[in-house]
C-alpha beads as a LAMMPS data file, in Angstrom:
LAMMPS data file: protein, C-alpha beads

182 atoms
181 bonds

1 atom types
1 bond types

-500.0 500.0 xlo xhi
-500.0 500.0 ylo yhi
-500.0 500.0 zlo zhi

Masses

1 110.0

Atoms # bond

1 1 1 75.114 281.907 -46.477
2 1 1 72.043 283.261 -44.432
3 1 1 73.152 283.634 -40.983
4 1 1 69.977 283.472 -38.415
5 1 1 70.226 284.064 -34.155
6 1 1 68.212 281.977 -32.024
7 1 1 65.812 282.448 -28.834
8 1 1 69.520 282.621 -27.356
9 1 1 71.195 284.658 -30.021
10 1 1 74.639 283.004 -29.582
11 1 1 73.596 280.134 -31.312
12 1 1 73.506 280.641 -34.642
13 1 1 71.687 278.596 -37.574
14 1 1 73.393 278.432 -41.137
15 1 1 71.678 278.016 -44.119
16 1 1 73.939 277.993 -47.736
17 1 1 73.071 279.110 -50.895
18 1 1 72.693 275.650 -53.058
19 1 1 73.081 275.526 -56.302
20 1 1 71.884 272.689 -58.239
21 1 1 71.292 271.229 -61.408
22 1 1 70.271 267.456 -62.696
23 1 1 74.438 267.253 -62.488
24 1 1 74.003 267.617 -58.509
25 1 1 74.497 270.866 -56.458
26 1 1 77.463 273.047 -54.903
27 1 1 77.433 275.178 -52.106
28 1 1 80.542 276.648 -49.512
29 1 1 80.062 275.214 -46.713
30 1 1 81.971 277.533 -44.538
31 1 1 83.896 280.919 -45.189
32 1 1 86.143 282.386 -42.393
33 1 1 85.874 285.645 -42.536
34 1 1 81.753 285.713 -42.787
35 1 1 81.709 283.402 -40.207
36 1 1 83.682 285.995 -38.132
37 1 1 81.060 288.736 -38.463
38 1 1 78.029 286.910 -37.863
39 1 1 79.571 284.288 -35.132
40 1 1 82.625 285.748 -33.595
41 1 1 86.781 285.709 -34.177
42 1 1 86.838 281.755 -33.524
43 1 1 89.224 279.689 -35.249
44 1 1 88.975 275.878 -35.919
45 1 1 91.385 273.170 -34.956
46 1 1 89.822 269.997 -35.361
47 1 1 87.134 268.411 -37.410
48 1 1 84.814 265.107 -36.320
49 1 1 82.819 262.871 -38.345
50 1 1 80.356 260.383 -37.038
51 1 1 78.314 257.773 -38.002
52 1 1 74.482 256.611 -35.581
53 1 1 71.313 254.296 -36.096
54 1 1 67.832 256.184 -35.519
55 1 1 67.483 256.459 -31.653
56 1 1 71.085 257.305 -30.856
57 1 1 71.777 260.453 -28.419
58 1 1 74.738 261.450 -28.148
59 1 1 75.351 264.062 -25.239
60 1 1 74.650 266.596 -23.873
61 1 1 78.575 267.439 -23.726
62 1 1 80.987 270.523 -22.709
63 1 1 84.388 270.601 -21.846
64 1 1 85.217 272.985 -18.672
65 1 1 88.627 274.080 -18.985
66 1 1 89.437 273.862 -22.599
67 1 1 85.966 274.707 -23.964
68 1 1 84.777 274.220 -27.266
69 1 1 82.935 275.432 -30.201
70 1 1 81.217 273.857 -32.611
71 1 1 79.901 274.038 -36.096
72 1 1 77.902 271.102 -37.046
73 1 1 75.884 269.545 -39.903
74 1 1 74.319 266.372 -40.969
75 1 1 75.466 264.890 -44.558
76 1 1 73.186 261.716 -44.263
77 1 1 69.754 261.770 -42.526
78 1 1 68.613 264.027 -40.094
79 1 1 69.110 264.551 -36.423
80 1 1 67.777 266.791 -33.495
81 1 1 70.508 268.998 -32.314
82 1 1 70.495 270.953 -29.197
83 1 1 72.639 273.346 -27.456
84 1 1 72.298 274.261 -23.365
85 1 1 73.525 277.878 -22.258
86 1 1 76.253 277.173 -19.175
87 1 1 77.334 280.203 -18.657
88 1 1 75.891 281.301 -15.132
89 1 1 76.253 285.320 -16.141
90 1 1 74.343 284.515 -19.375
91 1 1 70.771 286.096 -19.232
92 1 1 69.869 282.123 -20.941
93 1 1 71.302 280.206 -18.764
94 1 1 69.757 277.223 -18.170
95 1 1 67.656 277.408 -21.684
96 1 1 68.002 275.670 -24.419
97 1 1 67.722 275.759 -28.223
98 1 1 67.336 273.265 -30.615
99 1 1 66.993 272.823 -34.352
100 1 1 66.433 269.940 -37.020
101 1 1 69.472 269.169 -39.276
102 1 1 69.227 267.148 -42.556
103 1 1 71.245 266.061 -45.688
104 1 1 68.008 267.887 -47.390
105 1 1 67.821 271.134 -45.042
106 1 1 72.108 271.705 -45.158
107 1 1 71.316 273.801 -42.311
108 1 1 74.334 274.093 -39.728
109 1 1 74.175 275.418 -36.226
110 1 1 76.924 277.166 -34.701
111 1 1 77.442 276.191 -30.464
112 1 1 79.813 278.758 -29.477
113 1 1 81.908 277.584 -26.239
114 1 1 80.005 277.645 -22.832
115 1 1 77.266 275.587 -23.762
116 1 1 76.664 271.922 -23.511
117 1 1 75.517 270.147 -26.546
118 1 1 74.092 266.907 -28.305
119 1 1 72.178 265.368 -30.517
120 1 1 69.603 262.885 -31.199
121 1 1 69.142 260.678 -34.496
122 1 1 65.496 260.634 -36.105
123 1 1 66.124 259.415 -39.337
124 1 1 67.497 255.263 -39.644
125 1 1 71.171 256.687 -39.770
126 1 1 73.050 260.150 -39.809
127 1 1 75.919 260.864 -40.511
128 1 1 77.042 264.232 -38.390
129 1 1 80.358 266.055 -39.039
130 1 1 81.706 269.398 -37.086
131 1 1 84.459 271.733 -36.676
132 1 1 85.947 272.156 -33.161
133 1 1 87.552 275.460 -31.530
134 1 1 89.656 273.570 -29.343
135 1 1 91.096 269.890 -29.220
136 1 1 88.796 266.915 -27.273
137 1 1 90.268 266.286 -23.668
138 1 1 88.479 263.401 -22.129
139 1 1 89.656 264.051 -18.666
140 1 1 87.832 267.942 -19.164
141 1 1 84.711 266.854 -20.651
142 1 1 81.206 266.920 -18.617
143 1 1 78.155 264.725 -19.497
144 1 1 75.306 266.598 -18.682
145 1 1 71.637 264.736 -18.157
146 1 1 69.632 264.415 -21.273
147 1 1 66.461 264.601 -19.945
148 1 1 67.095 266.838 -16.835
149 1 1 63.675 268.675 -16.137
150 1 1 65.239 271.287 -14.827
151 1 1 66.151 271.755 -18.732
152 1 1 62.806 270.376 -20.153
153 1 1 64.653 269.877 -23.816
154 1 1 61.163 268.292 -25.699
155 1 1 63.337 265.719 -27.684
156 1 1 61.417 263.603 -31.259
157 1 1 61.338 260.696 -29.384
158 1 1 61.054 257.872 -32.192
159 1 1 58.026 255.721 -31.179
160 1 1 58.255 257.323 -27.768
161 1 1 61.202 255.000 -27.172
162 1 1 63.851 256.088 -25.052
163 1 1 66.711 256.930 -26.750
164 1 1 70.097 254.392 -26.825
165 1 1 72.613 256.089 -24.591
166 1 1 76.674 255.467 -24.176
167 1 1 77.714 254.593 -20.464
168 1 1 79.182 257.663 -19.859
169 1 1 75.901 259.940 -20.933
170 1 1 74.223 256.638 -19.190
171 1 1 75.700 258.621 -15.811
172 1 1 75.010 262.730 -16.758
173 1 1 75.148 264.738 -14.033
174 1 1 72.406 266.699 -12.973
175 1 1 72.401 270.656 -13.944
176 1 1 71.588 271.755 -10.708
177 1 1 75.168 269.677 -9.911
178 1 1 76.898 270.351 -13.187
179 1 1 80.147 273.061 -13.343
180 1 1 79.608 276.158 -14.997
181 1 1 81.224 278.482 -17.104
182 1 1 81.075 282.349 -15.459

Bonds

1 1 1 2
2 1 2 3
3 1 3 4
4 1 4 5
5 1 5 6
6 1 6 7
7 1 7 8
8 1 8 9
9 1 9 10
10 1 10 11
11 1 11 12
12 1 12 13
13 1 13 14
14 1 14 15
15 1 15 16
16 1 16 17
17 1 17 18
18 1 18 19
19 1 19 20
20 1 20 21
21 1 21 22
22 1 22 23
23 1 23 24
24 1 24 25
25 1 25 26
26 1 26 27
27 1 27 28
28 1 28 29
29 1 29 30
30 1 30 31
31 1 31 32
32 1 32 33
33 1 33 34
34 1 34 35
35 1 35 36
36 1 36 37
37 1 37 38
38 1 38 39
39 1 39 40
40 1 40 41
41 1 41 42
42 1 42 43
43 1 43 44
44 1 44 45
45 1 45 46
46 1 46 47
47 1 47 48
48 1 48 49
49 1 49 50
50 1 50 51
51 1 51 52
52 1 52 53
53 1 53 54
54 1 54 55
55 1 55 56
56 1 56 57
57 1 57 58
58 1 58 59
59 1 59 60
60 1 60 61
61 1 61 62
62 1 62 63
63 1 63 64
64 1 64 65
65 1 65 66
66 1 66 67
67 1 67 68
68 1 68 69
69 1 69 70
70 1 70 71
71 1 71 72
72 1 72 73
73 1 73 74
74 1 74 75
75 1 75 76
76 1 76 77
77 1 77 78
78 1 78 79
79 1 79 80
80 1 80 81
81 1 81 82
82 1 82 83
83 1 83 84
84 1 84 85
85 1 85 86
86 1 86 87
87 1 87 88
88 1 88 89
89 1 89 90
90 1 90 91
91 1 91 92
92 1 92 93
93 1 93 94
94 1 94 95
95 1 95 96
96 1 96 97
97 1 97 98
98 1 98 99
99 1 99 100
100 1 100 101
101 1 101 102
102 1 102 103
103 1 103 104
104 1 104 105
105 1 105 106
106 1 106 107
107 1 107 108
108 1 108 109
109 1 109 110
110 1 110 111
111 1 111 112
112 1 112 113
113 1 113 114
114 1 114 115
115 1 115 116
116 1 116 117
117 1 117 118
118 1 118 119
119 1 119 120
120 1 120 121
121 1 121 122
122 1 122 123
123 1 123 124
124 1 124 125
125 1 125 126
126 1 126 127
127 1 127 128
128 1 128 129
129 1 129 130
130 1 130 131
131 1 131 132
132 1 132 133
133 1 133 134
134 1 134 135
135 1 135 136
136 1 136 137
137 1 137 138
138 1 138 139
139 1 139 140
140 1 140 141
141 1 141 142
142 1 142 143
143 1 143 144
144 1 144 145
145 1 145 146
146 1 146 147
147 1 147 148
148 1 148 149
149 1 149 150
150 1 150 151
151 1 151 152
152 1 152 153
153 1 153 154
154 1 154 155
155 1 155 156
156 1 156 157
157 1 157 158
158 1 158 159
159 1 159 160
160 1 160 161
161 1 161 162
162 1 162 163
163 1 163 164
164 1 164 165
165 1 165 166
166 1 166 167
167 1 167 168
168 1 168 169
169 1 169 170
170 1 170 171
171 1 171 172
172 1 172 173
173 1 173 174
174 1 174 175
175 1 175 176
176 1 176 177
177 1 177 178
178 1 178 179
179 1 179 180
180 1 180 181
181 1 181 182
Protein backbone atom coordinates (compact mmCIF):
# COMPACT_ATOMS: atom_id res chain seq x y z
CA UNK A 1 0.00 0.00 0.00
CA UNK A 2 1.45 3.52 -0.98
CA UNK A 3 0.39 5.85 1.61
CA UNK A 4 0.33 9.68 0.17
CA UNK A 5 -0.55 13.18 2.52
CA UNK A 6 -2.54 15.78 1.03
CA UNK A 7 -2.44 19.79 0.75
CA UNK A 8 -3.81 19.06 4.43
CA UNK A 9 -1.59 16.19 5.39
CA UNK A 10 -4.21 14.51 7.66
CA UNK A 11 -5.96 13.27 4.89
CA UNK A 12 -4.43 10.59 3.53
CA UNK A 13 -4.84 8.86 -0.07
CA UNK A 14 -4.34 4.95 -0.38
CA UNK A 15 -3.29 3.33 -3.25
CA UNK A 16 -2.81 -0.91 -3.09
CA UNK A 17 -0.56 -2.94 -4.75
CA UNK A 18 -2.90 -4.98 -7.43
CA UNK A 19 -2.10 -7.91 -8.63
CA UNK A 20 -3.71 -9.24 -11.60
CA UNK A 21 -3.87 -11.75 -14.09
CA UNK A 22 -6.59 -12.75 -17.01
CA UNK A 23 -8.02 -14.83 -13.69
CA UNK A 24 -8.82 -11.23 -12.10
CA UNK A 25 -6.67 -9.38 -9.46
CA UNK A 26 -6.03 -9.39 -5.52
CA UNK A 27 -4.97 -6.78 -3.42
CA UNK A 28 -5.34 -6.09 0.82
CA UNK A 29 -7.39 -3.67 1.11
CA UNK A 30 -6.52 -2.59 4.55
CA UNK A 31 -3.79 -3.75 7.16
CA UNK A 32 -3.99 -2.43 10.81
CA UNK A 33 -0.91 -2.00 11.85
CA UNK A 34 0.40 0.00 8.49
CA UNK A 35 -2.50 1.89 8.67
CA UNK A 36 -1.37 2.89 12.23
CA UNK A 37 1.97 4.36 11.11
CA UNK A 38 0.98 6.26 8.22
CA UNK A 39 -2.69 7.39 9.61
CA UNK A 40 -2.72 7.22 13.33
CA UNK A 41 -3.75 4.50 16.35
CA UNK A 42 -7.56 4.53 15.09
CA UNK A 43 -9.56 1.56 15.37
CA UNK A 44 -12.73 0.66 13.32
CA UNK A 45 -16.17 -0.16 14.57
CA UNK A 46 -18.47 -0.06 11.86
CA UNK A 47 -18.49 -0.53 8.16
CA UNK A 48 -21.17 1.22 5.46
CA UNK A 49 -21.99 0.32 2.05
CA UNK A 50 -23.96 2.42 -0.33
CA UNK A 51 -25.43 2.38 -3.45
CA UNK A 52 -26.16 6.31 -5.88
CA UNK A 53 -27.20 7.29 -9.57
CA UNK A 54 -24.68 9.87 -11.32
CA UNK A 55 -25.56 13.32 -9.74
CA UNK A 56 -26.06 12.16 -6.18
CA UNK A 57 -24.18 14.22 -3.25
CA UNK A 58 -24.20 12.99 -0.37
CA UNK A 59 -22.93 15.41 2.49
CA UNK A 60 -20.87 17.24 3.57
CA UNK A 61 -21.27 15.37 7.10
CA UNK A 62 -19.48 15.31 10.73
CA UNK A 63 -20.65 14.22 13.86
CA UNK A 64 -19.73 16.72 16.91
CA UNK A 65 -19.60 14.77 19.93
CA UNK A 66 -18.89 11.29 18.86
CA UNK A 67 -16.71 12.11 15.83
CA UNK A 68 -15.77 9.93 13.20
CA UNK A 69 -13.22 8.61 10.91
CA UNK A 70 -13.40 7.32 7.82
CA UNK A 71 -11.76 5.14 5.28
CA UNK A 72 -13.55 5.05 2.07
CA UNK A 73 -13.49 3.55 -1.45
CA UNK A 74 -15.58 3.11 -4.47
CA UNK A 75 -16.11 -0.69 -5.77
CA UNK A 76 -18.43 0.38 -8.74
CA UNK A 77 -17.96 3.68 -10.67
CA UNK A 78 -16.36 6.60 -9.57
CA UNK A 79 -17.19 9.47 -7.31
CA UNK A 80 -15.70 12.90 -6.14
CA UNK A 81 -14.85 12.70 -2.54
CA UNK A 82 -14.07 15.56 -0.36
CA UNK A 83 -13.06 16.16 3.10
CA UNK A 84 -13.42 19.87 5.04
CA UNK A 85 -10.85 20.59 7.98
CA UNK A 86 -13.23 21.62 11.25
CA UNK A 87 -10.96 21.85 13.58
CA UNK A 88 -10.67 25.70 14.46
CA UNK A 89 -6.81 25.16 15.93
CA UNK A 90 -5.98 23.38 12.63
CA UNK A 91 -3.58 25.61 10.49
CA UNK A 92 -6.38 24.17 7.39
CA UNK A 93 -9.21 24.99 8.73
CA UNK A 94 -11.66 25.94 6.56
CA UNK A 95 -9.79 24.15 3.38
CA UNK A 96 -10.60 21.47 1.72
CA UNK A 97 -9.23 18.45 -0.17
CA UNK A 98 -10.63 16.35 -2.57
CA UNK A 99 -9.75 13.35 -4.70
CA UNK A 100 -11.36 11.07 -7.52
CA UNK A 101 -12.21 7.46 -6.43
CA UNK A 102 -12.93 4.60 -8.92
CA UNK A 103 -13.50 0.77 -9.16
CA UNK A 104 -10.39 1.31 -11.76
CA UNK A 105 -8.14 3.77 -9.53
CA UNK A 106 -8.80 1.45 -5.94
CA UNK A 107 -7.58 4.51 -4.44
CA UNK A 108 -8.98 5.09 -0.76
CA UNK A 109 -8.85 8.27 1.22
CA UNK A 110 -8.52 8.28 4.81
CA UNK A 111 -10.89 11.43 6.73
CA UNK A 112 -9.55 11.30 10.10
CA UNK A 113 -12.23 12.74 12.75
CA UNK A 114 -12.71 16.61 12.79
CA UNK A 115 -13.51 17.05 9.35
CA UNK A 116 -16.73 17.13 7.50
CA UNK A 117 -17.06 14.98 4.50
CA UNK A 118 -19.03 13.88 1.26
CA UNK A 119 -19.18 12.86 -1.88
CA UNK A 120 -20.48 13.36 -5.24
CA UNK A 121 -21.31 10.58 -7.99
CA UNK A 122 -19.81 11.18 -11.63
CA UNK A 123 -20.07 7.99 -13.08
CA UNK A 124 -24.12 6.49 -13.81
CA UNK A 125 -23.83 4.59 -10.37
CA UNK A 126 -21.22 3.98 -7.48
CA UNK A 127 -21.16 1.95 -5.23
CA UNK A 128 -19.10 3.54 -2.01
CA UNK A 129 -18.19 1.45 1.08
CA UNK A 130 -16.16 2.77 4.39
CA UNK A 131 -14.96 1.93 7.71
CA UNK A 132 -16.11 4.12 10.64
CA UNK A 133 -14.09 5.04 14.00
CA UNK A 134 -17.09 5.50 15.88
CA UNK A 135 -20.87 4.38 15.59
CA UNK A 136 -23.52 6.87 13.43
CA UNK A 137 -25.65 9.02 15.96
CA UNK A 138 -28.24 10.90 14.06
CA UNK A 139 -29.08 13.25 16.82
CA UNK A 140 -24.88 14.29 16.72
CA UNK A 141 -24.51 14.58 13.13
CA UNK A 142 -24.10 18.16 11.28
CA UNK A 143 -24.94 18.79 7.57
CA UNK A 144 -22.69 21.23 6.43
CA UNK A 145 -23.50 23.40 2.99
CA UNK A 146 -22.24 21.83 -0.14
CA UNK A 147 -21.59 24.66 -1.99
CA UNK A 148 -20.73 27.20 0.82
CA UNK A 149 -18.32 29.84 -0.84
CA UNK A 150 -16.81 30.42 2.05
CA UNK A 151 -15.41 26.72 1.22
CA UNK A 152 -15.26 27.16 -2.64
CA UNK A 153 -15.08 23.05 -3.02
CA UNK A 154 -14.93 23.14 -7.29
CA UNK A 155 -17.25 20.00 -7.50
CA UNK A 156 -17.49 17.78 -11.49
CA UNK A 157 -20.69 19.03 -11.89
CA UNK A 158 -22.28 16.49 -14.53
CA UNK A 159 -23.69 18.69 -17.36
CA UNK A 160 -23.38 21.61 -14.99
CA UNK A 161 -26.51 20.25 -13.32
CA UNK A 162 -26.95 20.74 -9.82
CA UNK A 163 -26.46 17.89 -7.96
CA UNK A 164 -29.69 15.70 -6.33
CA UNK A 165 -29.58 16.43 -2.64
CA UNK A 166 -31.42 14.53 0.53
CA UNK A 167 -33.68 16.96 2.67
CA UNK A 168 -31.51 17.06 5.35
CA UNK A 169 -28.18 18.21 3.19
CA UNK A 170 -31.24 20.15 1.29
CA UNK A 171 -30.93 22.43 4.79
CA UNK A 172 -26.72 22.52 5.49
CA UNK A 173 -25.80 24.97 7.64
CA UNK A 174 -23.58 27.56 6.73
CA UNK A 175 -19.69 27.24 7.89
CA UNK A 176 -19.49 30.52 9.15
CA UNK A 177 -22.64 29.01 11.51
CA UNK A 178 -21.48 25.43 11.69
CA UNK A 179 -19.90 23.90 15.30
CA UNK A 180 -16.42 23.19 15.39
CA UNK A 181 -14.11 20.85 16.67
CA UNK A 182 -11.09 22.78 18.86
Amino acid sequence: MHYEKLAIPDVVLLTPNVFGDERGFFMETFRQNEFEAHCGNYQFVQDNHSQSAQGILRGLHYQLHQPQGKLVRVTRGEVFDVAVDMRKSSPTFGQWVGAMLSEENKQMLWVPPGFAHGFYVTSEKAEFQYKCTDYYAPGDEVSLRWDDPAIGIKWPLANSRLPALSSKDQHGVNFSDAPRFD
